[in-house]
C-alpha positions, 0 to 999 in steps of 0.5 A: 101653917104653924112653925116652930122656931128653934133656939141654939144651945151652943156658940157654934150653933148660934153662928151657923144659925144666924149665917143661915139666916144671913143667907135666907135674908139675901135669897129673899132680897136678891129673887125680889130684885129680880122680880117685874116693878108691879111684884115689887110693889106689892112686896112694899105695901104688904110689907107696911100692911103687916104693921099694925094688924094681925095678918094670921098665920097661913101663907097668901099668895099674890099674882099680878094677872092680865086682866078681864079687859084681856079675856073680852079681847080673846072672847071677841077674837073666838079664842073662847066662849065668853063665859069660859075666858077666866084663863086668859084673864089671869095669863101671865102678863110677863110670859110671852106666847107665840100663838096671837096672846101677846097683842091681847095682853098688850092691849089688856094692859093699855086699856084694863082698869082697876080690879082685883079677886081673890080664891078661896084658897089664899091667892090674890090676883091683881090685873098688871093693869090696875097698877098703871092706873093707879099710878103713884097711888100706893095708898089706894092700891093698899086698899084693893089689897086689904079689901081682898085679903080680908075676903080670904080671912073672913072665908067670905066664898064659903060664906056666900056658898053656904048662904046660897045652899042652907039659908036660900035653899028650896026657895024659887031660882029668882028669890035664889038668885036675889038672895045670893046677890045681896049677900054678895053686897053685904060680904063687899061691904064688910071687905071696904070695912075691913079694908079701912081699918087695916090701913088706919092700923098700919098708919095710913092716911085718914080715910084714904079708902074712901078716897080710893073708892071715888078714885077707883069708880072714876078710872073705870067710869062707873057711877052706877046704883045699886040693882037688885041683881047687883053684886056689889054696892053701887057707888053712893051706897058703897061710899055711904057706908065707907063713911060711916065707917070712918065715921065710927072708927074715928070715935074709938080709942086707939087699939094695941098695934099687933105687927105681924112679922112676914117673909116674902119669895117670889116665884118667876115661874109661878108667877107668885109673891108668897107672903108669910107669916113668920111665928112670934 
């Protein structure tokens, strides 16, 4: 939301401010000591995303979650129905429960993979085990989540709901259901575009996200094409096209770099990392 900075018109007032502010830096700086290792990681690669780009001027939350590997365990115990488990894929990994939650949470975290989602309303969720899996690879973990934040800038959920309720609209349930997938795809391809341009604008290694992407697709062992019911690009096309942005990129002049100053909180009950934009 938009803020307005106040200046101080006295002596006085500058100390206070600037003790204040002294004290707002050391709150920030102290709750992310204590936040898990995988929110501080976060913390640092949104911290060097905010170099070179535009990141607006809304707030956007980051959850680190469970995973989807956890809601196919509880599916498989009865704890819910498969196509109702979205509650135990964004469980709260660092909050223990007493009801037999813990041991599938374990497991979703050993085994899960790589996988990330956003809402419409400005949250980030990133299963606990994507980091495991990528390790020390903070470069691609930024491209996850550039890809993800570029879905909520670009409103790509409003997008997709509005293609599938005006433009497909009174077709039959299959040609609805073909038309929605493939503008899935076409949304995903502009997030990896979207993606790419972020990193190389905050300095990044050239063409890490490509290289992310046939990381990505060998952790979770999938090498599959692309169906006509797909919802996202399969791997040669998505790899294609992430080249072929490259390509056109690397063809550009340079653009004016445009920093976006941002404040980090993180909330140990809630679960999130609120980044935000600060006013310029």
């Amino acid at each position: 939301m938009p803020r307005v900075q106040l200046r101080s018109r006295t002596a006085a007032a500058l100390v206070v401010s600037a003790a204040l502010a002294t004290a707002g830096i050391v709150a920030t700086v102290w709750s992310m000591r204590r936040a898990p290792a995988e929110v501080r990681t976060l913390e640092t690669v949104l911290q060097r995303l905010s170099h070179g780009n535009n990141l607006g001027d809304q707030p956007l939350q980051f959850m680190v979650a469970s995973g989807t590997y956890t809601a196919q365990l509880a599916a498989q115990r009865g704890f819910c129905k498969s196509d109702q488990c979205d509650v135990f894929a964004q469980l709260n990994p660092y909050q223990r429960y007493s009801n037999g939650w813990d041991e599938l949470i374990r497991q979703g975290y050993a085994l899960g993979d790589i996988q990330a989602w956003s809402a419409s309303s400005g949250t980030v969720v990133i299963p606990r085990a994507a980091f495991r899996a990528y390790g020390s690879h903070s470069g691609f973990l930024a491209c996850t989540i550039a890809h993800e934040i570029a879905h909520i800038r670009r409103h790509h959920l409003f997008q997709q709901s509005y293609h599938l309720n005006h433009n497909l609209h009174g077709q039959s349930e299959q040609a609805q259901k073909i038309g929605d997938r493939k503008r899935s795809r076409q949304l995903e391809l502009e997030a990896d575009r979207d993606a790419a341009t972020m990193l190389a604008r905050a300095g990044y290694p050239a063409r890490l996200c490509e290289q992310d992407l046939a990381f990505m697709a060998r952790s979770i062992g999938d090498a599959s094409i692309t169906e006509p019911d797909s919802t996202h690009p399969g791997y040669e096309e998505r790899l294609a096209a992430m080249r072929a942005h490259y390509d056109a990129i690397e063809k550009q002049p340079p653009t004016a770099e445009v920093n976006t100053r941002v404040s980090f909180r993180y909330n140990r009950s809630d679960n999130l990392l609120t980044m935000t934009p600060q006013p310029r």
